[in-house]
TORNUPA-663040 format. One record per atom (N, C-alpha, C, CB): residue number from 1; atom name; y, x, z. Coordinates in nm, 2 decimals, decimal comma. Glycine has a CB too. Layout:
+-----+------+--------+--------+--------+
!  nr ! atom !     yy !     xx !     zz !
+-----+------+--------+--------+--------+
! NUM !   CA !      Y !      X !      Z !
...
+-----+------+--------+--------+--------+
! end
This chain:
+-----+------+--------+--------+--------+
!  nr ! atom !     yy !     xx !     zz !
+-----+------+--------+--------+--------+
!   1 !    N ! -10,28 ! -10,59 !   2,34 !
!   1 !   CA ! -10,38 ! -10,70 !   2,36 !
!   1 !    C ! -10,32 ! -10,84 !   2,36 !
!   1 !   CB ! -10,45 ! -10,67 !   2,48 !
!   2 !    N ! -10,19 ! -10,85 !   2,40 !
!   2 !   CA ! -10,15 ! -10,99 !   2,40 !
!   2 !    C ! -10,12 ! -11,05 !   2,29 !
!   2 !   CB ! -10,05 ! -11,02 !   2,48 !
!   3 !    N ! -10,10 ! -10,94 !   2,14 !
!   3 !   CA ! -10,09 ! -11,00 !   2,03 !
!   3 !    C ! -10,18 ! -11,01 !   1,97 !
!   3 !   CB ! -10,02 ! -10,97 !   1,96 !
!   4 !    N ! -10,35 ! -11,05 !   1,99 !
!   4 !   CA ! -10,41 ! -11,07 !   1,96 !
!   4 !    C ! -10,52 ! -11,20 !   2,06 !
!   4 !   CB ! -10,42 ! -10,96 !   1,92 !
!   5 !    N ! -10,42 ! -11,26 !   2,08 !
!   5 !   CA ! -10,52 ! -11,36 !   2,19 !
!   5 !    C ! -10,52 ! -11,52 !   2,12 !
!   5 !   CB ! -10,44 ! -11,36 !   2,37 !
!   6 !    N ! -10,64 ! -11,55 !   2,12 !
!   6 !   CA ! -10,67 ! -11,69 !   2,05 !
!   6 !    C ! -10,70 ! -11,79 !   2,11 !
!   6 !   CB ! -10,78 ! -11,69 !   1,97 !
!   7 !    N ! -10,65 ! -11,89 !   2,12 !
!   7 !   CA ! -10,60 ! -11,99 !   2,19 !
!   7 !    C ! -10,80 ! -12,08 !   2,17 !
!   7 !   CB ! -10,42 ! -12,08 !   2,08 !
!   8 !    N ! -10,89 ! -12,10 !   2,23 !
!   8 !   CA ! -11,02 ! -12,18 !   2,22 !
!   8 !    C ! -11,00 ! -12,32 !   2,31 !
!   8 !   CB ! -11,15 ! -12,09 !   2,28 !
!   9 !    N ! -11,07 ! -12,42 !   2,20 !
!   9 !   CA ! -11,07 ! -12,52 !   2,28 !
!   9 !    C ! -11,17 ! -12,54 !   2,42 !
!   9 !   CB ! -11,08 ! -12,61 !   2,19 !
!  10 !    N ! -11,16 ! -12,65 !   2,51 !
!  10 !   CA ! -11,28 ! -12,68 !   2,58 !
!  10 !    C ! -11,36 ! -12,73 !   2,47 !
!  10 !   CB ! -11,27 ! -12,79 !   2,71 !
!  11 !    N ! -11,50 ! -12,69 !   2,56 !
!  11 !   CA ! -11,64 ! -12,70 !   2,50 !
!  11 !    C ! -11,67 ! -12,67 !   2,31 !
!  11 !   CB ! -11,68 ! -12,88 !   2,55 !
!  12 !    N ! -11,60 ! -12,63 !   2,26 !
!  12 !   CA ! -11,59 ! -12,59 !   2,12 !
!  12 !    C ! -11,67 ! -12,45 !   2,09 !
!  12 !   CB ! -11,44 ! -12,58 !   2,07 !
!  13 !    N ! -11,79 ! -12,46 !   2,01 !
!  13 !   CA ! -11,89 ! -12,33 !   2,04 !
!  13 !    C ! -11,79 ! -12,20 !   1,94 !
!  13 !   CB ! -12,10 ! -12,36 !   1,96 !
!  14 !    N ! -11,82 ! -12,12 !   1,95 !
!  14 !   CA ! -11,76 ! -11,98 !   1,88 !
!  14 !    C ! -11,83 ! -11,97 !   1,75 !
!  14 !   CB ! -11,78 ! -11,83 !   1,98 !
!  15 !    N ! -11,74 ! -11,94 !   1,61 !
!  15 !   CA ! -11,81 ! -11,91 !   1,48 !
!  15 !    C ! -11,89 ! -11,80 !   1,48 !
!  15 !   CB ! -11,72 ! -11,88 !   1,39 !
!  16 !    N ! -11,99 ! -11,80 !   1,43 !
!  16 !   CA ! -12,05 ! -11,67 !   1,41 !
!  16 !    C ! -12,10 ! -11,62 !   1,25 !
!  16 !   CB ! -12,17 ! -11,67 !   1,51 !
!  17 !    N ! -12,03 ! -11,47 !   1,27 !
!  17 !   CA ! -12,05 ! -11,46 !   1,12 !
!  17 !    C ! -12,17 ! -11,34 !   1,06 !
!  17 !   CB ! -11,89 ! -11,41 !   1,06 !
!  18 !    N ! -12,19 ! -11,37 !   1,03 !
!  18 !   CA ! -12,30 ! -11,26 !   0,92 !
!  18 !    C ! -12,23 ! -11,11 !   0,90 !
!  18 !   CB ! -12,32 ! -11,33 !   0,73 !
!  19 !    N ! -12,26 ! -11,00 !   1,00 !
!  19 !   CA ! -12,16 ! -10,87 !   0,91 !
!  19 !    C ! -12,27 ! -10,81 !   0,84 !
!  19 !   CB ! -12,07 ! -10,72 !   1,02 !
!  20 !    N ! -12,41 ! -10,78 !   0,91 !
!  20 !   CA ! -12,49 ! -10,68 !   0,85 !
!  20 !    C ! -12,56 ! -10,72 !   0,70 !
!  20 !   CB ! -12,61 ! -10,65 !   0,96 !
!  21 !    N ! -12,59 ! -10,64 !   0,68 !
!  21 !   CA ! -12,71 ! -10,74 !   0,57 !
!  21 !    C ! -12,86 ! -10,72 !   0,64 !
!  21 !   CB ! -12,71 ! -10,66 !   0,36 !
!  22 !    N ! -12,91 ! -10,82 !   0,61 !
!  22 !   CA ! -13,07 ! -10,80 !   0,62 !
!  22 !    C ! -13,13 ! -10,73 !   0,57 !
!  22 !   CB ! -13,13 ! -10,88 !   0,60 !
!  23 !    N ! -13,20 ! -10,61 !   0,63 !
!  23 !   CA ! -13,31 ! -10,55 !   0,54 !
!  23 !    C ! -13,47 ! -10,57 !   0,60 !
!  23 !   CB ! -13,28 ! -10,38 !   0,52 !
!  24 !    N ! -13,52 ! -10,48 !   0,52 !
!  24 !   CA ! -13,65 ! -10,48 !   0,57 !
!  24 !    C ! -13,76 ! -10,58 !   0,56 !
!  24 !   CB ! -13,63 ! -10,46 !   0,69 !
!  25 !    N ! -13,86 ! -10,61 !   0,56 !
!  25 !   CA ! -13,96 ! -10,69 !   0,52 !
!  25 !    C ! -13,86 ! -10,87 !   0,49 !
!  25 !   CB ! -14,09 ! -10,68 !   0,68 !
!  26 !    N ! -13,82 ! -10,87 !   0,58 !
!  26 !   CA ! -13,79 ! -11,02 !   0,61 !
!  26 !    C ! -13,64 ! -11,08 !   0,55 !
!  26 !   CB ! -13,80 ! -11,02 !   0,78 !
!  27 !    N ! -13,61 ! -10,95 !   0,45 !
!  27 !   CA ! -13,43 ! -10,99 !   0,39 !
!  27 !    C ! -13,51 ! -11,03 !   0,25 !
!  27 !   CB ! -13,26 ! -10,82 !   0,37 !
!  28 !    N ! -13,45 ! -11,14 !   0,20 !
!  28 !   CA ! -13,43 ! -11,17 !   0,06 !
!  28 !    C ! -13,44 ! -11,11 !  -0,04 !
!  28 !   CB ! -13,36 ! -11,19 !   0,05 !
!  29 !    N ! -13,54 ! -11,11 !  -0,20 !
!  29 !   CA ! -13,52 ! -11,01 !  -0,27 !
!  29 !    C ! -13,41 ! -11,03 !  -0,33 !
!  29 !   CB ! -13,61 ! -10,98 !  -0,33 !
!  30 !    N ! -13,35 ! -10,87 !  -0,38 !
!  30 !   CA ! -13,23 ! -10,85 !  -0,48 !
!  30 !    C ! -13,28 ! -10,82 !  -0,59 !
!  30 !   CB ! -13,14 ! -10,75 !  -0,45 !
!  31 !    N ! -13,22 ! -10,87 !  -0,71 !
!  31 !   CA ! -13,27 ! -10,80 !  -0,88 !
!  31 !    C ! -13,20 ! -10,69 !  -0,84 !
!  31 !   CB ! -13,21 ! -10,88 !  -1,05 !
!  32 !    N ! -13,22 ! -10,59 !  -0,84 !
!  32 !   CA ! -13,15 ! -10,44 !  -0,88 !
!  32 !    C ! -13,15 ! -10,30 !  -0,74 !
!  32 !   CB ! -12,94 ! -10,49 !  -0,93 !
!  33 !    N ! -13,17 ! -10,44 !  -0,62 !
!  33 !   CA ! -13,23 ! -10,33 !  -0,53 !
!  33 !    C ! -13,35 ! -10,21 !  -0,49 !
!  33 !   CB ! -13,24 ! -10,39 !  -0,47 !
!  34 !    N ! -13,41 ! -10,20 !  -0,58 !
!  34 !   CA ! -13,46 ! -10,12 !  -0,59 !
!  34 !    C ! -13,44 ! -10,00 !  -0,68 !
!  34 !   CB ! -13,53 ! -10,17 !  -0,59 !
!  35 !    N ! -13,38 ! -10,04 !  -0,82 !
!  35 !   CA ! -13,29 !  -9,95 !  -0,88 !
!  35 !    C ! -13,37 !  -9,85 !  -0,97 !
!  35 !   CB ! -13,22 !  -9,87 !  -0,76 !
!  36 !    N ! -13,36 !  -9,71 !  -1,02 !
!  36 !   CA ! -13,41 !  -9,66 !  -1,05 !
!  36 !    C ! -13,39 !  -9,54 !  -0,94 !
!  36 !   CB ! -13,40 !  -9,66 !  -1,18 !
!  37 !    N ! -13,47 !  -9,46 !  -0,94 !
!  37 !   CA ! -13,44 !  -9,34 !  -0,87 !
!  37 !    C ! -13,35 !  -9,21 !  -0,93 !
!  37 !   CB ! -13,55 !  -9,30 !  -0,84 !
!  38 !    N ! -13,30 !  -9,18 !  -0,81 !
!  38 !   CA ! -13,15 !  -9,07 !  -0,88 !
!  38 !    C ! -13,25 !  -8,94 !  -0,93 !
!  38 !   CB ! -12,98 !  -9,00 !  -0,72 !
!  39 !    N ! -13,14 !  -8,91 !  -1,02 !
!  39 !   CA ! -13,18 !  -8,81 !  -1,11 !
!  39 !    C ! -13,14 !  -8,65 !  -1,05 !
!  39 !   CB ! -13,11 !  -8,85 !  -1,26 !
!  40 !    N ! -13,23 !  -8,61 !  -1,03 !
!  40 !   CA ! -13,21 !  -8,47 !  -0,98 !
!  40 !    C ! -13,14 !  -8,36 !  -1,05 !
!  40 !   CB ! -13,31 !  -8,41 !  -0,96 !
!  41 !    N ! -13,08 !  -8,27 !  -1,05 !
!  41 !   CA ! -13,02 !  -8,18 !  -1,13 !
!  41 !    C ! -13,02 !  -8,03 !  -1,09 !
!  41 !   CB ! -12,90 !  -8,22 !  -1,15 !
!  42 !    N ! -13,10 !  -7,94 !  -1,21 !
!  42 !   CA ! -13,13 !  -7,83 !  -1,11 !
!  42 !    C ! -13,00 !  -7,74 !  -1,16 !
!  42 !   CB ! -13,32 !  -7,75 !  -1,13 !
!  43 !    N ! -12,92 !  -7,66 !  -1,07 !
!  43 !   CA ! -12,81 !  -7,60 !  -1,14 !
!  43 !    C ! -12,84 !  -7,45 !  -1,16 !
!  43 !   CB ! -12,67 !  -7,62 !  -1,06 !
!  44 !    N ! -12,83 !  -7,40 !  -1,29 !
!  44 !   CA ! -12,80 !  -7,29 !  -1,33 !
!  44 !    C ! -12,70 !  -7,16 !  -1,26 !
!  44 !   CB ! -12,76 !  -7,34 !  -1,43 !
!  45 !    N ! -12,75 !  -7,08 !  -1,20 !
!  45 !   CA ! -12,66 !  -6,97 !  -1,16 !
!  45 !    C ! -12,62 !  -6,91 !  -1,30 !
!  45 !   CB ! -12,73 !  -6,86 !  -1,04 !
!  46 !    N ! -12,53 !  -6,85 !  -1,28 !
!  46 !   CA ! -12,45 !  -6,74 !  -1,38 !
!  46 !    C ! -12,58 !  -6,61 !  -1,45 !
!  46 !   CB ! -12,30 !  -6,65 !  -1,26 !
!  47 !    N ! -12,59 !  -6,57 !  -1,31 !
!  47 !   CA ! -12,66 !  -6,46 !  -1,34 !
!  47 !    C ! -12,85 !  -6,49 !  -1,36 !
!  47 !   CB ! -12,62 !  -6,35 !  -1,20 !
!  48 !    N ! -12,89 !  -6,67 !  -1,35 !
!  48 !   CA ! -13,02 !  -6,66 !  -1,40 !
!  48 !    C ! -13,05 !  -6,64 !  -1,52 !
!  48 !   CB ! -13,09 !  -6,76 !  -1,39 !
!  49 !    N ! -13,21 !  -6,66 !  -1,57 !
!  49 !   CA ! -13,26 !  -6,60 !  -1,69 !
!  49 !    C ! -13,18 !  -6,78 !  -1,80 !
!  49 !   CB ! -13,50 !  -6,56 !  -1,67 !
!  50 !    N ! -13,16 !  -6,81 !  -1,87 !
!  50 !   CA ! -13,18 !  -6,88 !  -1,95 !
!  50 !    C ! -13,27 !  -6,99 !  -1,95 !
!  50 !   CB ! -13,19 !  -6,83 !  -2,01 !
!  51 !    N ! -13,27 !  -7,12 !  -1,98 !
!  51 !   CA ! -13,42 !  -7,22 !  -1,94 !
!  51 !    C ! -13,49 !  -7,20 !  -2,09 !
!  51 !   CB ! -13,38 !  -7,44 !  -1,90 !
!  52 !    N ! -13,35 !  -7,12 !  -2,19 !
!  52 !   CA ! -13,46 !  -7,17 !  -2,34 !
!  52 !    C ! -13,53 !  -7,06 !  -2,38 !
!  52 !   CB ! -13,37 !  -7,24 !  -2,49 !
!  53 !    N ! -13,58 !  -6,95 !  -2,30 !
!  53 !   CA ! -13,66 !  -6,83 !  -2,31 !
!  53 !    C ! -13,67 !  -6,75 !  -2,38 !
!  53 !   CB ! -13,75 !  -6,83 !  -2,30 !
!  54 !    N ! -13,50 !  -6,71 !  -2,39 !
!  54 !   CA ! -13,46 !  -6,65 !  -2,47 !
!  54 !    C ! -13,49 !  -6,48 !  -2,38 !
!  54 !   CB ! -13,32 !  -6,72 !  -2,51 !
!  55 !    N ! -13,48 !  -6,50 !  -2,27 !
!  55 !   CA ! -13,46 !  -6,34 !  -2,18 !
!  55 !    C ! -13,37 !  -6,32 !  -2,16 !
!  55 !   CB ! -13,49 !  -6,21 !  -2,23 !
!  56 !    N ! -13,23 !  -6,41 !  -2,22 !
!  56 !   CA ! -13,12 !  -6,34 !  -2,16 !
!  56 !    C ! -13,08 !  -6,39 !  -2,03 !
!  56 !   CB ! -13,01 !  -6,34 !  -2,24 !
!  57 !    N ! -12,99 !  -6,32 !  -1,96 !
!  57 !   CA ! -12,91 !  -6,41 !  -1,84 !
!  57 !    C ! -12,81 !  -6,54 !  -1,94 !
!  57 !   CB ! -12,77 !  -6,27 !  -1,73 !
!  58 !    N ! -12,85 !  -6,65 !  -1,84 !
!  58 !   CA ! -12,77 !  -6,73 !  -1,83 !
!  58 !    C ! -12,58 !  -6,73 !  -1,93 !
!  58 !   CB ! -12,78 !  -6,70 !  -1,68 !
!  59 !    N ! -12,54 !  -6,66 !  -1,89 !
!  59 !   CA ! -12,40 !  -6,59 !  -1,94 !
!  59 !    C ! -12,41 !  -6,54 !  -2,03 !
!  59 !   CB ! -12,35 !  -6,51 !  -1,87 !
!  60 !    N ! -12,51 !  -6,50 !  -2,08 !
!  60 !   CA ! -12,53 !  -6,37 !  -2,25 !
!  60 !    C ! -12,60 !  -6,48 !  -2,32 !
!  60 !   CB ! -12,66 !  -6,16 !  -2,25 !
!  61 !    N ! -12,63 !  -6,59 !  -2,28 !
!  61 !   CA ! -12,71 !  -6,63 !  -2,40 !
!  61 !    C ! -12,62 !  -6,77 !  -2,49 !
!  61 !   CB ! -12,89 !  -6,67 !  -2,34 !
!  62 !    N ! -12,66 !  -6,79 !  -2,60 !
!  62 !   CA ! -12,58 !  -6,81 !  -2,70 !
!  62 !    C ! -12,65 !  -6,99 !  -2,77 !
!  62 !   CB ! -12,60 !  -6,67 !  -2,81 !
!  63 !    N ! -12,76 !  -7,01 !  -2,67 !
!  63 !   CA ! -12,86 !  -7,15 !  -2,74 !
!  63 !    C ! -12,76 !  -7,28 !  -2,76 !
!  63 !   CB ! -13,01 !  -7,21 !  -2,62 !
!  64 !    N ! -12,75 !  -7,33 !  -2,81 !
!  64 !   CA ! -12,74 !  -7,43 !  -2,86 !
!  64 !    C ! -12,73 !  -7,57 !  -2,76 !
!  64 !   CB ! -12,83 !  -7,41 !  -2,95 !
!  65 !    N ! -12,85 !  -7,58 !  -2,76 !
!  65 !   CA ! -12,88 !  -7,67 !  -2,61 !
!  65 !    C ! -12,85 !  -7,68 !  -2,48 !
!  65 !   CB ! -12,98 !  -7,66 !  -2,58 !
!  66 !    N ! -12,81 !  -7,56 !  -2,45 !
!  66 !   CA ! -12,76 !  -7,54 !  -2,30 !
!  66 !    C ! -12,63 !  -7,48 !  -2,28 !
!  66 !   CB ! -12,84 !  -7,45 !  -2,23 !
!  67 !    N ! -12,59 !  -7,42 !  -2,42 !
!  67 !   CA ! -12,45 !  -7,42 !  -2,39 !
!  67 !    C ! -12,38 !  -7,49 !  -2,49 !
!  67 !   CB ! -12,39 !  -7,28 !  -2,38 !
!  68 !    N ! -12,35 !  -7,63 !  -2,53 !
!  68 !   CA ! -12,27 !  -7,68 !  -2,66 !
!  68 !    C ! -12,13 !  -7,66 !  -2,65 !
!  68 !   CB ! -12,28 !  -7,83 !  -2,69 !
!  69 !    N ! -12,07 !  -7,60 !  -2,57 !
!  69 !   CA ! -11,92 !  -7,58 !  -2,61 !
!  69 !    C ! -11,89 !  -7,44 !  -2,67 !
!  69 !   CB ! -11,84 !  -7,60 !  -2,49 !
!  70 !    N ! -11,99 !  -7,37 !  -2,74 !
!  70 !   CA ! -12,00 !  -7,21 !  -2,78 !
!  70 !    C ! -12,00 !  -7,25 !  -2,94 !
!  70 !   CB ! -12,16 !  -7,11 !  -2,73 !
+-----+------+--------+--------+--------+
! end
């Protein structure tokens, strides 16, 4: 604690700084705060059916679209 002690003058008021940001009704608008909304991603198990209705599982099927590294 003693290497952190700051020498204040008499009568000299204390800085005060801004940490938070303002939100809510009464903060400033931002261009980009609102954003687009994140994109959901539904993940594929191994053993589901395929999305391109083919019938196969997931793993046996061969489309094009859902699997491009085949």
């Amino acid at each position: 604690m003693l290497l952190t002690i700051e020498i204040r003058q008499q009568n000299a008021e204390p800085k005060r700084e801004q940490i938070a940001k303002p939100t809510g009704e009464g903060a400033p608008n931002q261009a980009g705060a609102k954003g687009a909304a994140p994109v959901r991603v539904t993940k594929i198990g191994r053993n589901d059916p395929c999305p391109c209705g083919s019938g196969l599982k997931w793993k046996k099927c061969t489309c094009k679209e859902y699997h491009p590294d085949l």
